[in-house]
Structures are given as structure tokens and as C-alpha cells.
C-alpha positions in Angstrom: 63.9 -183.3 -41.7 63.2 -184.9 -38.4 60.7 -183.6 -35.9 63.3 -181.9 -33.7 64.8 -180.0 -36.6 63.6 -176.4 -37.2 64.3 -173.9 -40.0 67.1 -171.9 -37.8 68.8 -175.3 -36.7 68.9 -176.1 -40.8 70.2 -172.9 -41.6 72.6 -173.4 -38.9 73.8 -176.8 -40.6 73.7 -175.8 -44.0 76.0 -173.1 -42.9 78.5 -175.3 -41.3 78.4 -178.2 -44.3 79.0 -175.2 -46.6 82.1 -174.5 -44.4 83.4 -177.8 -44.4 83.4 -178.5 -47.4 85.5 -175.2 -47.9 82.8 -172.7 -49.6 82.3 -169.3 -48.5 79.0 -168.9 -47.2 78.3 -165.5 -47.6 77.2 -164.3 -51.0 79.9 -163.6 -53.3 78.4 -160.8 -54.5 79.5 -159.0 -51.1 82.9 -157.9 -51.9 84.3 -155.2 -54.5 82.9 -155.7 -58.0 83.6 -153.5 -61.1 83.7 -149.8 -61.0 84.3 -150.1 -57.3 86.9 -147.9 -55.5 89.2 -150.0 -52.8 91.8 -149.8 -51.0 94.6 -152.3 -49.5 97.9 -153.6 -48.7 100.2 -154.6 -50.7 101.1 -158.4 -49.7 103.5 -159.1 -52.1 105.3 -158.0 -55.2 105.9 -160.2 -58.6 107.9 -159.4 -62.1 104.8 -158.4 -63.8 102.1 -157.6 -61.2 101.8 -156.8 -57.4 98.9 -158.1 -55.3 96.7 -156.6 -52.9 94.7 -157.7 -50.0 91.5 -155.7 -50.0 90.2 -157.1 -46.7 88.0 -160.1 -45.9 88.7 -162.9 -48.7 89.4 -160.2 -51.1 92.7 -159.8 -53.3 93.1 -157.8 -55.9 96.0 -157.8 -58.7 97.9 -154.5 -60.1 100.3 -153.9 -62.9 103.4 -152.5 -62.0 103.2 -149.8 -64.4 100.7 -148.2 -62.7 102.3 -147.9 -59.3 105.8 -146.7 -61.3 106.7 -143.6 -62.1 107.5 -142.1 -65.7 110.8 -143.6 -65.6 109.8 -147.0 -65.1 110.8 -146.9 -60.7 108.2 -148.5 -58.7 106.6 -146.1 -56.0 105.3 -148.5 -53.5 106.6 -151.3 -51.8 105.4 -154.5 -49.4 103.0 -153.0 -46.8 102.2 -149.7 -48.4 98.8 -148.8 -48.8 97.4 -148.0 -52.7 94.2 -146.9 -53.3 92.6 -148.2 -56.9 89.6 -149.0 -58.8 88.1 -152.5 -59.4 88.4 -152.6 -63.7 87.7 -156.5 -64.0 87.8 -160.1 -62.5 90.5 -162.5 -63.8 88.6 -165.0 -65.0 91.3 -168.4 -64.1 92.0 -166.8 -60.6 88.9 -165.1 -59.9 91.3 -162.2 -58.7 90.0 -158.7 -58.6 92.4 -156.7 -61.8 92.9 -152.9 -60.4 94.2 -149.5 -61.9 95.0 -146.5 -61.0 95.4 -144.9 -63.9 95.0 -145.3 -67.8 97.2 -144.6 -71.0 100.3 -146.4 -70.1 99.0 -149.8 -72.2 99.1 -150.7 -75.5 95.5 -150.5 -75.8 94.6 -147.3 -75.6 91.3 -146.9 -76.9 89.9 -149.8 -75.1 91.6 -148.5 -71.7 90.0 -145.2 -71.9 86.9 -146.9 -72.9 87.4 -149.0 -69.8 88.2 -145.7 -67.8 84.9 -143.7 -68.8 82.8 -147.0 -67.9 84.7 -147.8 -64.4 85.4 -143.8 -63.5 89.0 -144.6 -63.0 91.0 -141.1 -63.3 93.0 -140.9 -66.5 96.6 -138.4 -66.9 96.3 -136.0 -69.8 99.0 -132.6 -70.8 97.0 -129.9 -71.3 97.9 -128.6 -74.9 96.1 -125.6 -75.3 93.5 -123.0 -74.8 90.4 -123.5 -76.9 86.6 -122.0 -76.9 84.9 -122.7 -73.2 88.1 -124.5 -72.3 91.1 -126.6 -73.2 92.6 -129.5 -75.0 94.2 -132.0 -73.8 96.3 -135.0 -74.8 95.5 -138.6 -73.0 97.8 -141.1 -74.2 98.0 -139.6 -77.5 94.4 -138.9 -77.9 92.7 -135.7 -78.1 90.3 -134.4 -75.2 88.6 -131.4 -73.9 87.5 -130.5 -70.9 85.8 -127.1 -70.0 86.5 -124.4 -68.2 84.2 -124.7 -65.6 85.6 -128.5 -64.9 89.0 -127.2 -64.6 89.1 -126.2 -61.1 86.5 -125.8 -58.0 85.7 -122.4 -58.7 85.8 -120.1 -61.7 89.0 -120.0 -63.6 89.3 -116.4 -65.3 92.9 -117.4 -66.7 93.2 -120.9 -68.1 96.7 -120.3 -69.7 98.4 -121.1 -66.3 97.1 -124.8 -66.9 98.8 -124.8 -70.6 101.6 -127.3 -70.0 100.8 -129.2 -66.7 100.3 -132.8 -66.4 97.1 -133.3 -64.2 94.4 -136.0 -63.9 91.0 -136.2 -64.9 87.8 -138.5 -64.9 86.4 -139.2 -68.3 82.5 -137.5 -68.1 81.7 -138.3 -72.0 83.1 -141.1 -74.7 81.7 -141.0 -77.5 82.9 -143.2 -81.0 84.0 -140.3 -83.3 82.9 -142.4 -86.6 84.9 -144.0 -89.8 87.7 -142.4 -89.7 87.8 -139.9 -87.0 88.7 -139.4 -83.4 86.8 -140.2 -80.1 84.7 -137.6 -78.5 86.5 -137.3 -74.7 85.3 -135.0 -72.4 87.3 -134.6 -69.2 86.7 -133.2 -65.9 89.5 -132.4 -63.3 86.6 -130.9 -60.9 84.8 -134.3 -60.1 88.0 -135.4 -58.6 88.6 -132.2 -56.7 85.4 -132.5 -55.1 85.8 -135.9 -54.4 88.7 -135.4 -53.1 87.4 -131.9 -50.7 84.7 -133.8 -49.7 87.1 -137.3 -47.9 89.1 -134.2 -46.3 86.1 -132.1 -45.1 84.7 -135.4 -42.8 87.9 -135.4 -41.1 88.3 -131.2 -40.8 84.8 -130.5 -39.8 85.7 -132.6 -36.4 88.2 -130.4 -35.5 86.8 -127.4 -36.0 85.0 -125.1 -33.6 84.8 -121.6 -32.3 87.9 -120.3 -31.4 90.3 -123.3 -32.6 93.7 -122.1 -34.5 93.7 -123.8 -37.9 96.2 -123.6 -40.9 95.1 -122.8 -44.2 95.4 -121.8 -47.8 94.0 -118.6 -49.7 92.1 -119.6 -52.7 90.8 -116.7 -53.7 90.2 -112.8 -53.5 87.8 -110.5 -53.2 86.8 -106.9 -52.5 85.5 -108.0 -48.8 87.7 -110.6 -48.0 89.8 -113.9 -48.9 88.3 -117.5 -49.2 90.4 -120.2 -47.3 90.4 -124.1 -47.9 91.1 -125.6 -44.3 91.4 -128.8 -45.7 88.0 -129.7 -47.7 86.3 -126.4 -46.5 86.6 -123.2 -46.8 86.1 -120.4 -44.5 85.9 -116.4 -45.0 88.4 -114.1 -43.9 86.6 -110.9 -43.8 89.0 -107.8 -44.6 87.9 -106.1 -42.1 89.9 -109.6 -39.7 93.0 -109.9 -41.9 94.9 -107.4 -39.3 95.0 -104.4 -37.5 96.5 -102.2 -39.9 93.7 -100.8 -42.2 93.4 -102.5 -45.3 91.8 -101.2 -48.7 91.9 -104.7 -50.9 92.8 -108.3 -49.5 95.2 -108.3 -52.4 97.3 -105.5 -50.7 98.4 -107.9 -47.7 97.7 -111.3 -49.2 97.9 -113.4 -52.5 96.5 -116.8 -54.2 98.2 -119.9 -52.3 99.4 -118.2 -49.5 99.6 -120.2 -46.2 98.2 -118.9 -43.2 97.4 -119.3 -39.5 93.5 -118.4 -38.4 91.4 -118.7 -35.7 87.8 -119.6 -36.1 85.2 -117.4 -35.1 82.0 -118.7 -35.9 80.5 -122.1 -38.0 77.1 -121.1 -39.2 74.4 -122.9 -41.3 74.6 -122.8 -44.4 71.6 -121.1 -46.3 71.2 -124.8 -48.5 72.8 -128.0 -48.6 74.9 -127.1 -51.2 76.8 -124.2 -50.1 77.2 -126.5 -46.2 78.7 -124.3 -43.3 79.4 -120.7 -43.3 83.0 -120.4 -41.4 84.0 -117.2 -40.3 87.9 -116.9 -39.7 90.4 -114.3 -38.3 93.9 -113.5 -38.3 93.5 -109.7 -36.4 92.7 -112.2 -33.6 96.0 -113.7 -33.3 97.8 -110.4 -33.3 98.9 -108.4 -30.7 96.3 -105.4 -29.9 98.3 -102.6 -30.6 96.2 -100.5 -27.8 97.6 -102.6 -25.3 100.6 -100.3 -25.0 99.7 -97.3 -27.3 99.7 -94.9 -23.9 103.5 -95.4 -23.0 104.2 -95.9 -26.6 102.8 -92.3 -27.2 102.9 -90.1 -24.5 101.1 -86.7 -23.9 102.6 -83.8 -25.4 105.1 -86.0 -27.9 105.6 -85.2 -31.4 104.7 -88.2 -34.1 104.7 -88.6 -37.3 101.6 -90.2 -38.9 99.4 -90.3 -42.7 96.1 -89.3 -43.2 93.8 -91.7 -44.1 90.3 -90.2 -44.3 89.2 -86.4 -44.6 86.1 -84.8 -42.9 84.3 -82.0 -41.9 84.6 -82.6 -38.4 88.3 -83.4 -38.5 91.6 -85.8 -40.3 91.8 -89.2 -38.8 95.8 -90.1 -39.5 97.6 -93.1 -38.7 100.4 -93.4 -36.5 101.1 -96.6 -36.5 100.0 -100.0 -37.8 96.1 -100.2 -36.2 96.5 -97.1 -34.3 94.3 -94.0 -35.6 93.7 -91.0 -34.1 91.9 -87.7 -34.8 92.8 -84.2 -35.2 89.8 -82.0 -35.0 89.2 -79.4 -37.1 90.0 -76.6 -34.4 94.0 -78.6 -34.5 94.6 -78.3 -38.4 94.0 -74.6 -39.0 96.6 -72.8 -36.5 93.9 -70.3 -35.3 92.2 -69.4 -38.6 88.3 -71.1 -39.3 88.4 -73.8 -41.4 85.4 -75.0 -43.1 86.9 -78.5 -43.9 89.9 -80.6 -42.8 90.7 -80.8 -46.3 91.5 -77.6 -46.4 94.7 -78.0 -44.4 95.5 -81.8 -45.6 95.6 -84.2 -48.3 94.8 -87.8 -48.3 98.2 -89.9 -47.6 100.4 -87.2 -47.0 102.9 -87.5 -44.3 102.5 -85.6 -41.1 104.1 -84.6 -37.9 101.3 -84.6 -35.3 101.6 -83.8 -31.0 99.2 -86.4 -29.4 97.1 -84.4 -26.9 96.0 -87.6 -25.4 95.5 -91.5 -25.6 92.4 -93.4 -24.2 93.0 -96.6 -24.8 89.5 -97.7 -23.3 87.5 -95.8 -25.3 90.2 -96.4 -28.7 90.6 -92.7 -29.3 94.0 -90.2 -29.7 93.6 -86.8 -29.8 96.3 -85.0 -32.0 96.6 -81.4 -32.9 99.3 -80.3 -36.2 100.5 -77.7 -33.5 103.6 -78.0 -31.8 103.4 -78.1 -28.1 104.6 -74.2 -27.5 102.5 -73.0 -30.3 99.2 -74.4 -28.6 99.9 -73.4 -24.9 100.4 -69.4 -26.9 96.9 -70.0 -28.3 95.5 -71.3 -24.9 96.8 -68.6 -22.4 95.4 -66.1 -25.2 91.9 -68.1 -24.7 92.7 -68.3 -20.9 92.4 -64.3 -20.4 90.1 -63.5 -17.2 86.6 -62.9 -18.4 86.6 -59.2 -17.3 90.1 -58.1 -18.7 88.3 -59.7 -22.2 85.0 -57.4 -21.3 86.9 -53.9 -21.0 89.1 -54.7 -24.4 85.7 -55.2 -26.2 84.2 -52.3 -24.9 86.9 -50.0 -25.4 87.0 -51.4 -28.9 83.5 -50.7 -29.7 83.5 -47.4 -28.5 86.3 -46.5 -30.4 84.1 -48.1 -33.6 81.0 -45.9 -32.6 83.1 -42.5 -32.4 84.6 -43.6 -35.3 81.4 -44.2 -37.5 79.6 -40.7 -35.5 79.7 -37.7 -38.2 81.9 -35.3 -37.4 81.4 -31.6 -36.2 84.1 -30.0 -38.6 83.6 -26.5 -35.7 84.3 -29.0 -33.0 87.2 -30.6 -34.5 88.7 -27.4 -34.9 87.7 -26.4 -31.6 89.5 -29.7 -30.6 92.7 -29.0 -32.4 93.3 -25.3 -31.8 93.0 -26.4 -27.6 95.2 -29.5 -28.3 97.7 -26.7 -29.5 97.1 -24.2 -26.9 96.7 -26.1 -23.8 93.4 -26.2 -22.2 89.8 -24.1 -22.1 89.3 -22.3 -18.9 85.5 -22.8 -18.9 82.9 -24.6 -20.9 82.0 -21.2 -22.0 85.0 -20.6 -23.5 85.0 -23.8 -25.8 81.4 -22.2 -26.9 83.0 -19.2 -27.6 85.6 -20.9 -29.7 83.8 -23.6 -31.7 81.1 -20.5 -32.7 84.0 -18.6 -34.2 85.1 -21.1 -35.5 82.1 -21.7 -37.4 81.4 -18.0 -38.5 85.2 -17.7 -40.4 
């Protein structure tokens, strides 16, 4: 090395002999390797094999069988994109060997072996329903994989799965021994997640607070609905399914359902588990039914509505979808005391109300189970002048107090015999009379 040369100016050479000479001078060890998951374009398309370019100097090889269907027809074609797993590096052409799937060899037990050790996702019929989960056939072979792998969450009825075709990764192989069978144990939940989390990145970055989202119901529950947006799932709170009162989510909705919601809120979540809390809405993208629930019902118009709740104070009924109103207590018993609205009404039965009045500020209608005619009676009655009211009351308990006085039986004789006669000249001669009256 002369004087002038320094370690950078010799790196700098080495680097550019290397290229000359037609070697790659980054390490080799760079690219994909075995196990790896890649994905590329197909370049071009041979009797046996189709090959790949992976990116960079890479190029990877795949048998035709795994990009055909069951029939034999190939799926993909020149410039499609396939996604695969890195199983092995062909040794005379130092080309990369993908699959995307095992079984479809001749080798079977050394493909699934190959599987389990490279995680490459394997197709298996699901047979049956055994203890903790069920049996399934890969290529002939008998696996299992448990109920708690068979889906993201809980699945309370594996049956459904009896009979599909569905792909798993092989968690477990294990030699069975002289004479018997591997020991496979398969899980369709790895690739779900897997799979959730590649769509979350891309969901997460379009969602906020207020955005209108599409999604799918997943589940059900007494206070709400779960809902995968694509890799996450948000809560749709019963309470934010509509306007309309709803006892159980499974009343308006059911399990794979598609549905338009509107984000309310994206909360932490409480560990890094669980991630965000996403609190969704479909009342949002409804019409308010208060908007118009004045000219819709009017003062004074008769409706018919169904009572939904019972109390002391008074029956709230519906009269339409998200509009409840009241009828106090005073409205239900046409004049007589009640001591509860149940009294006068049953839960769900079907009503004829007259709305007394709308406020759709405050959210209220008043109703009354009175027609119109019969409540104005009952109000001019309650309308008399305060006076008139005071005579009738006195009059009435004065007639009560002679009533309950005891009686002069003289007197009421004395009484009679001048209600037949006329009149008493003097007040001397009623003495005179009601004595008499009394000696006989």
C-alpha cells in the first residue's frame, strides 16, 4: 500500500475490483433466506415452474401446482404479484425454491415437515368435532387443532367448521413412532392475526373521530356489537345502533352483517394487548326523528303508540321509531286516582294516545289516553270560579252536619204537621205545638 493510500480509498478499490470482476459486493447473506416470507413478480412462466423476481439480485422459483387451482388451472399469470415463503436454495442455480402451500407433492411427510420448520400455511378439510377441538385431514394425514386456534375469538359452535377447506400453520410436529402417525397440531388463528395485524397498519391511518367507515359484525353481546373495520375492531354500543329503542343487538343485527359507522372516539387501550378502544355509531348517521316530530304530531291529534316502560309517575309509549313520550298518571285514569300507571296499562300493548304537546328542544311529548272532548269536559269542570266551588262545599257540609245532628222526634213532628198545615203564626205557637206534641 503506498503512502497516499488510506483504509477508505482501499475499501473504495476493493469494492470496485469486486465489481469488475462481476461479484456482488454486498454480503450474500442480505437477501431472503429460508423461512423467510417474500413477495414478487412474476417474470416469466415455464412447463414445470414459474420464476419470481423478489427485488434487488433476488429470484425465486415456484412450482406451478402451487399457484393452480384444484383442477390443475393456473391462477396467476406474467406480472401478477404472489406472495410465498422462502422453503430452500437450489443448489446448481443458487435460485431461491418458494411455496405457498403444502400437500399437493408426492412427499408428504417431508413437505409438512418442511412446512412446520419454514411456517408456510398448509390446507387441511376439517373432519370432525373432537375433545377441545377438531380433526383435520392435511394431505391425507391426520391433525388437530383446538378450539381456541380456530378463530380470533371464542368459538361456542365448532360444527359450522365441519366440512370447510381452510388453511392453517403447523404449531407442533411431532414423529408418532414405529408404526403410528405424526403428532400435527394446527392453528388457523396465527394466520388470522397475522393477517389483522398487515390490515390494521393501513386502517389505523384512516381512522379518526368522526370518519364514516364500513365494517363487519363479528360478534354480539348484551351491550353492544363488536365490528372488524379491517384489522380492528370497534364497539357499537346498543344504546348507538339507532334511534328506535333496542333491548338485545341481536334484535336489529346478526353475525357478518355489513354495515356503515361513524367513529366516535379512538381511546387508549388499557395494555398493549387489547391496542385502541374505538367507539362507533350508526344512530349518528340517521336522521333525528325530533327534527320534524312537531308537524309530524300536532297538538290535539290522536296517535297510536306501545308502551314500553311502566311507572308510578306515568307510561312512557312509543309513537314512532325513537320518539317516546309520556302520559302521566293524572292522563291514564279518566278522572279516578290511580296509584300506578300499571293499573290502566300493560307493557307492549297497543294504544290510541292525543298528544297534548311536543317540545322538541327539551325531547319530551306529553299524551293523555283521553280523547280531546273527554279532557276539555274534565277541565271546564276543574275550571269552575273559585267561589261558585266555595258555596257548593258549604252547602254540602251543612247538609252533612244536619244530617249527622240527633234528631228532636217533637220537633220533627212539629215540622211535619206545619208542612201540612201551612205556616205557624208566632214562635209561640210552634211552642205550643212541639209541647203537645211531646205530652201525647
Amino acid at each position: 500500500m503506498s503512502e497516499n493510500t488510506t483504509p477508505e480509498n482501499q475499501d473504495f478499490a476493493a469494492i470496485l475490483a469486486e465489481f469488475e470482476e462481476g461479484k456482488p459486493a454486498a454480503d450474500a447473506s442480505a437477501g431472503p433466506k429460508v423461512g423467510d416470507k417474500v413477495s414478487g413478480k412474476i417474470v416469466s412462466i415455464g412447463p414445470e415452474a414459474a420464476f419470481v423476481d423478489l427485488g434487488g439480485k433476488a429470484e425465486g422459483m415456484i412450482e406451478l401446482a402451487q399457484v393452480s387451482d384444484a383442477e390443475g388451472k393456473l391462477e396467476v399469470a406474467v406480472g401478477d404479484t404472489v406472495d410465498a415463503t422462502v422453503t430452500s436454495l437450489d443448489p446448481e442455480s443458487g435460485t431461491l425454491v418458494l411455496r405457498r402451500r403444502v400437500g399437493r407433492g408426492a412427499e408428504v411427510k417431508s413437505e409438512i415437515e418442511q412446512a412446520h420448520a419454514a411456517g408456510i400455511p398448509v390446507e387441511g378439510l376439517v373432519t370432525a368435532v373432537v375433545k377441545g377441538g377438531v380433526e383435520v385431514q392435511v394431505a391425507g394425514m391426520r391433525a388437530f387443532c383446538p378450539v381456541s386456534q380456530l378463530e380470533l375469538r371464542y368459538v361456542e359452535n365448532p360444527e359450522k367448521f365441519v366440512g370447510q377447506r381452510l388453511t392453517f400453520r403447523i404449531t407442533r410436529y411431532e414423529e408418532g413412532g414405529r408404526g403410528r402417525r405424526p403428532n400435527i397440531v394446527l392453528s388457523r388463528r396465527a394466520l388470522l392475526e397475522e393477517e389483522a395485524q398487515a390490515k390494521a397498519a393501513e386502517t389505523r391511518a384512516r381512522l379518526a373521530p368522526g370518519a364514516i367507515v364500513k365494517g363487519t359484525v363479528t360478534a354480539l353481546t348484551d351491550y353492544g356489537a363488536f365490528v372488524d373495520l379491517g384489522g380492528l375492531e370497534g364497539m357499537l354500543h346498543v344504546s348507538e345502533i339507532g334511534y328506535a329503542r333496542t333491548a338485545h343487538p341481536k334484535d336489529v343485527l346478526t353475525v357478518g352483517q355489513e354495515l356503515e359507522v361513524q367513529v366516535l372516539k379512538i381511546e387508549p387501550g388499557k395494555d398493549a394487548k387489547r391496542g385502541e378502544r374505538i367507539s362507533l355509531s350508526r344512530k349518528a348517521l340517521e336522521r333525528d326523528p325530533w327534527q320534524d316530530a312537531a308537524a309530524r304530531f300536532p297538538e290535539r291529534s290522536r296517535v297510536k303508540g306501545r308502551v314500553l316502560r311502566l311507572e308510578s309517575f306515568g307510561a312512557f309509549i312509543e309513537v314512532a321509531p325513537g320518539l317516546e313520550g309520556l302520559a302521566h298518571i293524572s292522563e291514564l285514569g279518566g278522572g279516578r286516582h290511580l296509584r300506578h300507571s300499571r293499573e290502566a296499562l300493560q307493557l307492549g300493548q297497543d294504544v290510541e294516545v292525543t298528544v297534548l304537546g311536543v317540545d322538541p328542544v327539551k325531547r319530551r311529548i306529553s299524551l293523555s289516553l283521553a280523547e280531546p272532548g273527554e279532557r276539555e269536559e274534565r277541565e271546564q269542570v276543574e275550571a269552575k270560579p273559585d267561589k261558585a266551588r266555595g258555596r257548593s262545599d258549604r252547602s254540602d257540609r251543612g247538609r252533612e252536619r244536619e244530617r249527622d245532628r240527633p234528631r228532636d222526634a217533637g220537633a220533627e213532628e212539629a215540622a211535619a204537621a206545619a208542612s201540612s198545615s201551612g205556616s205557624f203564626a208566632s214562635m209561640a205557637d210552634f211552642f205550643r205545638t212541639s209541647q203537645s206534641v211531646k205530652k201525647k
